[in-house]
KOLNU-929638 format. One record per residue (C-alpha): residue number from 0; residue in one letter; chain; z, y, x. Coordinates in steps of 0.1 Angstrom, whole numbers. Layout:
% KOLNU-929638
- NUM, A, A, Z, Y, X $
...
END
This chain:
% KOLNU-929638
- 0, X, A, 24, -74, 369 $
- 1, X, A, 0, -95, 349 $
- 2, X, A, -4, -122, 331 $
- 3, X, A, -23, -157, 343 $
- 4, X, A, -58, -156, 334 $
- 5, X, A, -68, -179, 311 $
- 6, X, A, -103, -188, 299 $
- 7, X, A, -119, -188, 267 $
- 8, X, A, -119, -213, 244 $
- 9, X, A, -149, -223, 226 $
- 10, X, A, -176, -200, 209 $
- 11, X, A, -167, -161, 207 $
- 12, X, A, -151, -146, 172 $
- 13, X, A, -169, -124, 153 $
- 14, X, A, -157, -88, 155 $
- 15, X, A, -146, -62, 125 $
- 16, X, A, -170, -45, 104 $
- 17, X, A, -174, -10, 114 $
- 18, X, A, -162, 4, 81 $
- 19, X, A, -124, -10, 94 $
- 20, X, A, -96, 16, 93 $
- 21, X, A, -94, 13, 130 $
- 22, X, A, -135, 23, 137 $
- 23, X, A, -137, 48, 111 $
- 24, X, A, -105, 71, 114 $
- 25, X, A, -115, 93, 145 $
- 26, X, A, -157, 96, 144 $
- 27, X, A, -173, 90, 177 $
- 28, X, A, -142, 79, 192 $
- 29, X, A, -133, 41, 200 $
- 30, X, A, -108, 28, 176 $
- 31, X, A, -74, 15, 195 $
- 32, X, A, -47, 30, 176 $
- 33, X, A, -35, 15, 139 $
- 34, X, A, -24, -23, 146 $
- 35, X, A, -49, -45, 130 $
- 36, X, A, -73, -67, 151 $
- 37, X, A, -113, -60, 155 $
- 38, X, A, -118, -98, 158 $
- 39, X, A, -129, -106, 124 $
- 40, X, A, -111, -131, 98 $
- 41, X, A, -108, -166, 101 $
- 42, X, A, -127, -187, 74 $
- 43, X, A, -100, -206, 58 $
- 44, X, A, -87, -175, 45 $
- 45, X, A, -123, -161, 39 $
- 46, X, A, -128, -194, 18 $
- 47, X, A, -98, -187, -2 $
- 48, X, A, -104, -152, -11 $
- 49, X, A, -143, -164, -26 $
- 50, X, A, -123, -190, -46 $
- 51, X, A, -99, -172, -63 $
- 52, X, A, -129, -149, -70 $
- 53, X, A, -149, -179, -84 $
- 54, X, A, -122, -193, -102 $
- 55, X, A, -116, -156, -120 $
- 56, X, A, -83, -154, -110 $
- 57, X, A, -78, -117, -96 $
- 58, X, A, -54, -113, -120 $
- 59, X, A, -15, -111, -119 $
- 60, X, A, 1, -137, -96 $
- 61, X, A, 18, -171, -113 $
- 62, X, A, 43, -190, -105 $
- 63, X, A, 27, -218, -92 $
- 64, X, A, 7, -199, -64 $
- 65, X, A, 41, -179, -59 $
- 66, X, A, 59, -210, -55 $
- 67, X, A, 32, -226, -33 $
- 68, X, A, 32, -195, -13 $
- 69, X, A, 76, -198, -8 $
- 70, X, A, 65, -236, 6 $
- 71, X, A, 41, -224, 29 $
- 72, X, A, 62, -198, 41 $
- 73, X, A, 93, -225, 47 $
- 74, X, A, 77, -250, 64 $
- 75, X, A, 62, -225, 88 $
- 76, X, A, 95, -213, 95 $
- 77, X, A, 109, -242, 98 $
- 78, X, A, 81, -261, 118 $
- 79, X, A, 73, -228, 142 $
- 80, X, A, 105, -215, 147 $
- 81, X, A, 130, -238, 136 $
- 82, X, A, 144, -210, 106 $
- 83, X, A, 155, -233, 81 $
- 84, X, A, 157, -215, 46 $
- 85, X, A, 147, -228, 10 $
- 86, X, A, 120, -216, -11 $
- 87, X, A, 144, -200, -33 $
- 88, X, A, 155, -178, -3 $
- 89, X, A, 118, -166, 2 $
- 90, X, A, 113, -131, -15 $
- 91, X, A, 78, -117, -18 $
- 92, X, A, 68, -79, -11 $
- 93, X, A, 35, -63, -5 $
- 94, X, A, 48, -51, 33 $
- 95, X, A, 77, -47, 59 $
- 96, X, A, 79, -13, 51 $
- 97, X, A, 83, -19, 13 $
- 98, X, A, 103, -45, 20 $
- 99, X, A, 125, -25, 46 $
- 100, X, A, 132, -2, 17 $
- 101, X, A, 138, -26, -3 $
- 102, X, A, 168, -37, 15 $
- 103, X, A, 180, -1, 23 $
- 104, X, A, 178, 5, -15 $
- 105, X, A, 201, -32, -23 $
- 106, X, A, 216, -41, 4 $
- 107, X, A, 231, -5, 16 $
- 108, X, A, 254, 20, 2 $
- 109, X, A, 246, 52, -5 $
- 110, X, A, 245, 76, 27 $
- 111, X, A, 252, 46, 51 $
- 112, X, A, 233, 52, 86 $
- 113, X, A, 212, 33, 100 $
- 114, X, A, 209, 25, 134 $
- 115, X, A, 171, 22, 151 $
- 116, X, A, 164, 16, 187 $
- 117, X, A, 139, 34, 202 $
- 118, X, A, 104, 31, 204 $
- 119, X, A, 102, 20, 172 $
- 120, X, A, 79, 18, 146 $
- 121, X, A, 73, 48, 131 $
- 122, X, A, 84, 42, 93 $
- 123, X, A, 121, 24, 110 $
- 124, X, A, 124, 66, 117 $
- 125, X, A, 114, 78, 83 $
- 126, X, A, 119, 59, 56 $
- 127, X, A, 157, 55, 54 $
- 128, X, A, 158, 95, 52 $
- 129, X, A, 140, 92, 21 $
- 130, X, A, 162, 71, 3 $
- 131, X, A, 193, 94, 14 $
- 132, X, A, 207, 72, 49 $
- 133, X, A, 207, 91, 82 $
- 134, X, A, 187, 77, 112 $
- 135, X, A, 210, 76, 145 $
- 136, X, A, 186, 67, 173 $
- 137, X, A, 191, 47, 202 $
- 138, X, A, 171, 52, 229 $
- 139, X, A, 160, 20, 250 $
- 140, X, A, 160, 17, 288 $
- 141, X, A, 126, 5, 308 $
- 142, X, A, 126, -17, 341 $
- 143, X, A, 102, -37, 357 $
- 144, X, A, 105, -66, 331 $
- 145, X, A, 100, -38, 303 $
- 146, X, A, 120, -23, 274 $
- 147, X, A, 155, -30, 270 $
- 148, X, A, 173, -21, 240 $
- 149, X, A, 209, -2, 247 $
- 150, X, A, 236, -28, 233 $
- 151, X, A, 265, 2, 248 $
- 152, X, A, 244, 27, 228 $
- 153, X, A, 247, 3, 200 $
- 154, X, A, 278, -3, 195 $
- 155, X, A, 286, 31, 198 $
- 156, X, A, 262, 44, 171 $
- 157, X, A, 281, 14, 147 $
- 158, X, A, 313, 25, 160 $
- 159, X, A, 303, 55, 143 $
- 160, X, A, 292, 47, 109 $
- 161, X, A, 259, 29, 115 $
- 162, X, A, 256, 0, 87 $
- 163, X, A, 226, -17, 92 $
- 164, X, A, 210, -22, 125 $
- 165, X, A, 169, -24, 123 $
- 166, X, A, 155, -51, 150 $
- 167, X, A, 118, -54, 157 $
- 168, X, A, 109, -86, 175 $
- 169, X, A, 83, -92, 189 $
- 170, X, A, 84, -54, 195 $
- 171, X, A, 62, -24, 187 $
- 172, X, A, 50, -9, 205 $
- 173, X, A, 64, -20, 233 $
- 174, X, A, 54, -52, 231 $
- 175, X, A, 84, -71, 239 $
- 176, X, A, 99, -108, 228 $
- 177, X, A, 135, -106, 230 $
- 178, X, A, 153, -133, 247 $
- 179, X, A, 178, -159, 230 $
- 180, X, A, 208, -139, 255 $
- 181, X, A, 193, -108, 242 $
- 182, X, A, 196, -115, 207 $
- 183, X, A, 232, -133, 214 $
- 184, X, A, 242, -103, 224 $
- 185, X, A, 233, -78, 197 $
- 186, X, A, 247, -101, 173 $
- 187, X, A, 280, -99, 189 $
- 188, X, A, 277, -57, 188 $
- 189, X, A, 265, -64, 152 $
- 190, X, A, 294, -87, 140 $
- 191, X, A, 319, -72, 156 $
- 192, X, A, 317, -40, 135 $
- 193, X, A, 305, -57, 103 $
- 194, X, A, 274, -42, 100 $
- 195, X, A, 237, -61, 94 $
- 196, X, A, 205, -64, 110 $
- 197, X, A, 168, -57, 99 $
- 198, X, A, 147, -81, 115 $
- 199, X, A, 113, -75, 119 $
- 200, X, A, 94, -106, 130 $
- 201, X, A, 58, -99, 117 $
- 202, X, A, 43, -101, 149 $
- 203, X, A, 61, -138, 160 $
- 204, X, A, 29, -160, 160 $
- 205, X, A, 18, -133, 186 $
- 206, X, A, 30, -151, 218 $
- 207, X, A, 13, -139, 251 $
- 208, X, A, 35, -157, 271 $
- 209, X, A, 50, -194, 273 $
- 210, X, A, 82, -183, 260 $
- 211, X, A, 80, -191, 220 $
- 212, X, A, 91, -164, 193 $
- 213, X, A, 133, -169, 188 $
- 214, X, A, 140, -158, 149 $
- 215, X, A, 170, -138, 146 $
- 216, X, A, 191, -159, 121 $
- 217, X, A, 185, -188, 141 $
- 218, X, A, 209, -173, 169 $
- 219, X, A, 241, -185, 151 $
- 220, X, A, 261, -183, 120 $
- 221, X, A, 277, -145, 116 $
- 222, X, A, 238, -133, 127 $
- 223, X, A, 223, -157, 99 $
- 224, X, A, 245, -143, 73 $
- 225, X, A, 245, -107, 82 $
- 226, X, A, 207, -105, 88 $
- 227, X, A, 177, -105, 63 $
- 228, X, A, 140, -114, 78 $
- 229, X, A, 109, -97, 74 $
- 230, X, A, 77, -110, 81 $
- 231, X, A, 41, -119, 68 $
- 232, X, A, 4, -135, 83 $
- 233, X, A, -7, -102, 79 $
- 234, X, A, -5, -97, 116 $
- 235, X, A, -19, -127, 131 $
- 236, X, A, -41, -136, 109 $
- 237, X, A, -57, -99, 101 $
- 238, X, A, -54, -96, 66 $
- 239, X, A, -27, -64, 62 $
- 240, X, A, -48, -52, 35 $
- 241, X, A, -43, -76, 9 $
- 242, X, A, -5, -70, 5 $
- 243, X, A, 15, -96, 9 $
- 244, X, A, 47, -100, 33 $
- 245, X, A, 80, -122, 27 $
- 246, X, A, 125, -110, 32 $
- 247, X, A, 136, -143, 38 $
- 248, X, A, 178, -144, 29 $
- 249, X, A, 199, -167, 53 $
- 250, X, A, 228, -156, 38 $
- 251, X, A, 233, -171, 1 $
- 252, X, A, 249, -138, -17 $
- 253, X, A, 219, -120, -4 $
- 254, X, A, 196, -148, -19 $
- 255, X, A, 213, -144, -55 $
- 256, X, A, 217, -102, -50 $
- 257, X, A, 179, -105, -43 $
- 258, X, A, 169, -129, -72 $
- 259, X, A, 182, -96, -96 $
- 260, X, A, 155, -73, -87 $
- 261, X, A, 128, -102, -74 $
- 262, X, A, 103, -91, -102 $
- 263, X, A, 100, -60, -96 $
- 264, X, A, 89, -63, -63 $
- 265, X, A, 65, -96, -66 $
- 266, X, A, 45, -71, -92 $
- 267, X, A, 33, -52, -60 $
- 268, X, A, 23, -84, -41 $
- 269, X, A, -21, -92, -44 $
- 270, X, A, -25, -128, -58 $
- 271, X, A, -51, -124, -31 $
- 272, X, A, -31, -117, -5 $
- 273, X, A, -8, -154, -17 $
- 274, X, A, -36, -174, -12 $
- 275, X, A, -48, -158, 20 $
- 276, X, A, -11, -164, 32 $
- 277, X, A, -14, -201, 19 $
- 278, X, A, -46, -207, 40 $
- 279, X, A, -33, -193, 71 $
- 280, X, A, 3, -215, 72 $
- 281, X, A, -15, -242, 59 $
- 282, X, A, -51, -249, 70 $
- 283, X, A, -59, -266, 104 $
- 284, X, A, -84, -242, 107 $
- 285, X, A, -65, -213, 106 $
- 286, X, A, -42, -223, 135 $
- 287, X, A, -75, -233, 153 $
- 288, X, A, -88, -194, 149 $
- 289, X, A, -50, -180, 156 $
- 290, X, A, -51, -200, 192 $
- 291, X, A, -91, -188, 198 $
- 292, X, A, -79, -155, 193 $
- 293, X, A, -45, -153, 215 $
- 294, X, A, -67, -168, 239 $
- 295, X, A, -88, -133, 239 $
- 296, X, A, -57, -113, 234 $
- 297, X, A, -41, -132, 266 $
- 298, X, A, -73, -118, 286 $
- 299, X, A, -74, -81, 270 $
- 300, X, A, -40, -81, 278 $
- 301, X, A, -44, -87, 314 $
- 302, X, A, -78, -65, 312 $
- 303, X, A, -51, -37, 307 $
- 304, X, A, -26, -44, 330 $
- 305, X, A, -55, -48, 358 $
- 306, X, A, -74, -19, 349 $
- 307, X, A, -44, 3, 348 $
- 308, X, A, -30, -5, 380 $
- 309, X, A, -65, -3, 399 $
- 310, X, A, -81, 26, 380 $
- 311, X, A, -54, 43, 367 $
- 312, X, A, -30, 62, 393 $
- 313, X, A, 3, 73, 378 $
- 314, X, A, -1, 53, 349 $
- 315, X, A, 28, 28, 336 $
- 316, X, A, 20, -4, 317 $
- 317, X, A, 46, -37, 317 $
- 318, X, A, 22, -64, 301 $
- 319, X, A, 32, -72, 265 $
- 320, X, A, 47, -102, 262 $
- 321, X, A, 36, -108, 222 $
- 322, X, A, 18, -88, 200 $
- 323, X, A, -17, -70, 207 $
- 324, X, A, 2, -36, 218 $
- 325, X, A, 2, -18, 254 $
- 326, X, A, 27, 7, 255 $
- 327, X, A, 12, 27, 279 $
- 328, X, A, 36, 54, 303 $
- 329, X, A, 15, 83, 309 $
- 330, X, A, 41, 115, 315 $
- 331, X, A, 28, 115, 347 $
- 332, X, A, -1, 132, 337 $
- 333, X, A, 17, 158, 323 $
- 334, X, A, 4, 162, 291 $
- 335, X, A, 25, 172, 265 $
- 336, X, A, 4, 143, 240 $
- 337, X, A, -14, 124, 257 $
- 338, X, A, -33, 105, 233 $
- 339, X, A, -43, 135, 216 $
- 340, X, A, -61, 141, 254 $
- 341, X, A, -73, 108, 256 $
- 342, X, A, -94, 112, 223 $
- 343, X, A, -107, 145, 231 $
- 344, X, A, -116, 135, 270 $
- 345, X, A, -122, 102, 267 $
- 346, X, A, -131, 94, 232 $
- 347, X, A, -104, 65, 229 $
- 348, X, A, -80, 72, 201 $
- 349, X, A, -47, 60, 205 $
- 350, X, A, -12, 64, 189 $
- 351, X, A, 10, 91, 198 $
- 352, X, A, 46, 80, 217 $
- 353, X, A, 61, 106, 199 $
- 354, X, A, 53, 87, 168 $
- 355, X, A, 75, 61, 178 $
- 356, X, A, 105, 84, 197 $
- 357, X, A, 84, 76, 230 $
- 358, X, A, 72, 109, 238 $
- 359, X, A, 49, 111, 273 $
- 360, X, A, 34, 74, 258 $
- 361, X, A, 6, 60, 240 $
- 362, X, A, 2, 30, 222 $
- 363, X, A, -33, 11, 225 $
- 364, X, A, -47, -16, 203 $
- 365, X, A, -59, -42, 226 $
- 366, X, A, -73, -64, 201 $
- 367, X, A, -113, -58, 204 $
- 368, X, A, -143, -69, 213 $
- 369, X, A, -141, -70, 252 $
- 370, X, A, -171, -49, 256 $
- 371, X, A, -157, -25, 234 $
- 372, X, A, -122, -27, 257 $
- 373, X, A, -141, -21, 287 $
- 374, X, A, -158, 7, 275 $
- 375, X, A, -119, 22, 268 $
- 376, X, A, -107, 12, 299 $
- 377, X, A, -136, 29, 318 $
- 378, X, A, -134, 65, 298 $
- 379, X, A, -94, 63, 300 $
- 380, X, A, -96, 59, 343 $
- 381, X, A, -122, 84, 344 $
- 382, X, A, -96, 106, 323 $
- 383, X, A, -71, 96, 344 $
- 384, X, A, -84, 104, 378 $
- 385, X, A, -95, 134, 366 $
- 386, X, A, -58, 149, 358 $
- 387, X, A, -42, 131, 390 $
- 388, X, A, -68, 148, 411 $
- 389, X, A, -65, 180, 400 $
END
């Protein structure tokens, strides 16, 4: 299965520095694993980074940019995705993962559990241990259209004591963009026990397909009220480093519980990162480099699904339908971690399923250069082959 070709638009991007996490982290090998893109940064966002510098403002952030950055971040919502929410309902942390503590740490009891679908991103495993709330895992099912998440295995783990359900859509790894029944129906599970949803939209301006990114709280009433929304231009527009991500509250008691400990959290948020935010909802520009780039991710992500189905015997790969992420099915080599063999055979470093509860996967970065894809792709079958032939 693959997705239709399309062609390039317009002059190529520039790629990431060498020094990037994702080059430098495993020496010699080529750098597919952490999720941020090797296509460079758009120049809006560039511009507003050498301004603030110019200006002298690296210091704390104000409440003008803070406020200019809860605008930006409505109107996208809003505009995009049809999430209607006030600026006063847009919290600022430095990333989903503080911000998913955040919420564990007010918006959960003590020792409630909380319930994760699996694959899932790796911290949705850890970090509600560390704040004292047991993890009950759900493990998803895969077809021919992809991952499914378990709504039975759901309801069940809320039937017994799960409080807070954590959603990640578009999904990683898998790569998934959950449909509007989909959703529906997880909010049914969800309300029906009284229990609340994480959802994790970080990756939404990542669409590979037609279909358009469905927010969570825009599925009705009871899931508006019972969920909070995490997200950030970190994603899209490459800039994870400079710490900045947004909880939006559709539900007005978590708006005023949330305006009690707001401070304390916009303290970890780079005045940087606002304005980068800022230039990336807000400059024509910006959106002009986003759809350059999902053009190139559209193609990589069929480069994949080509290459693993012609090079790649026994390998299993469901195009992503959003994000930059190829959840890649490799027990039947029979290799107890794959991407630990990959790196060592083929020199591609990858992620690790078990890091995500997916144990006989890997996760691969499909968000480089296409030479630099190509040379992946072409180590990986060689790897492949090898092991099947044996």
């Amino acid at each position: 299965m693959s997705l239709p070709e399309i062609s390039p638009v317009g002059p190529l991007l520039p790629a990431a520095p060498t020094t990037s996490l994702l080059a430098t982290k495993y020496p010699g090998a080529i750098g597919a694993w952490v999720a941020e893109m090797a296509l460079g940064v758009s120049e809006p966002i560039q511009d507003a980074l050498l301004r603030e510098t110019r200006n002298g403002t690296l210091g704390y952030n104000d409440p003008i940019s803070i406020q200019a950055g809860r605008e930006a971040v409505t109107r996208r919502m809003r505009d995009c995705y049809g999430l209607d929410a006030a600026p006063e309902a847009v919290g600022f942390v430095s990333d989903v993962v503080s911000g998913f503590a955040a919420v564990l740490r007010h918006f959960l009891s003590p020792g409630e559990a909380v319930v994760v679908p699996t694959p899932a991103y790796s911290p949705f495993l850890t970090v509600p241990r560390q704040f004292g709330h047991p993890v009950i895992e759900v493990p998803g099912s895969y077809g021919p259209t992809g991952h499914r998440m378990d709504l039975d295995g759901i309801d069940q783990a809320l039937a017994t004591g799960g409080r807070l359900v954590v959603l990640c859509n578009p999904h990683n790894p898998t790569g998934r963009s959950f449909t509007t029944d989909e959703l529906t129906a997880l909010a049914e599970v969800v309300e029906a026990h009284g229990a609340r949803v994480f959802s994790d939209e970080i990756h939404a301006p990542l669409a590979l397909t037609s279909r358009h990114h469905v927010p969570y709280a825009c599925i009705g009433d009871a899931a508006a009220h019972h969920s909070i929304t995490a997200t950030s231009a970190s994603k899209a527009w490459n800039t994870a480093g400079l710490k900045c991500a947004q909880l939006i509250f559709t539900s007005t008691t978590d708006v005023t519980r949330w305006q009690t400990v707001a401070d304390f959290y916009v303290r970890s948020v780079s005045r940087l990162g606002v304005a980068a935010l800022v230039a990336a909802y807000e400059e024509e520009a910006a959106d002009e480099w986003l759809a350059k780039t999902l053009v190139r991710l559209r193609h990589n992500n069929n480069k994949v699904a080509e290459a693993v189905a012609r090079t790649m015997p026994g390998i299993g790969y469901v195009p992503a339908e959003s994000t930059y992420l190829a959840w890649l099915d490799c027990t039947a080599l029979g290799v107890g971690t794959p991407a630990a063999y990959f790196r060592e055979r083929a020199r591609v470093a990858m992620c690790e399923g078990t890091e995500f509860a997916g144990q006989g996967y890997v996760r691969l970065n499909f968000a480089l250069p296409e030479d630099v894809l190509d040379q992946a792709l072409t180590a990986m079958a060689r790897v492949v082959r090898e092991v099947m032939s044996q």
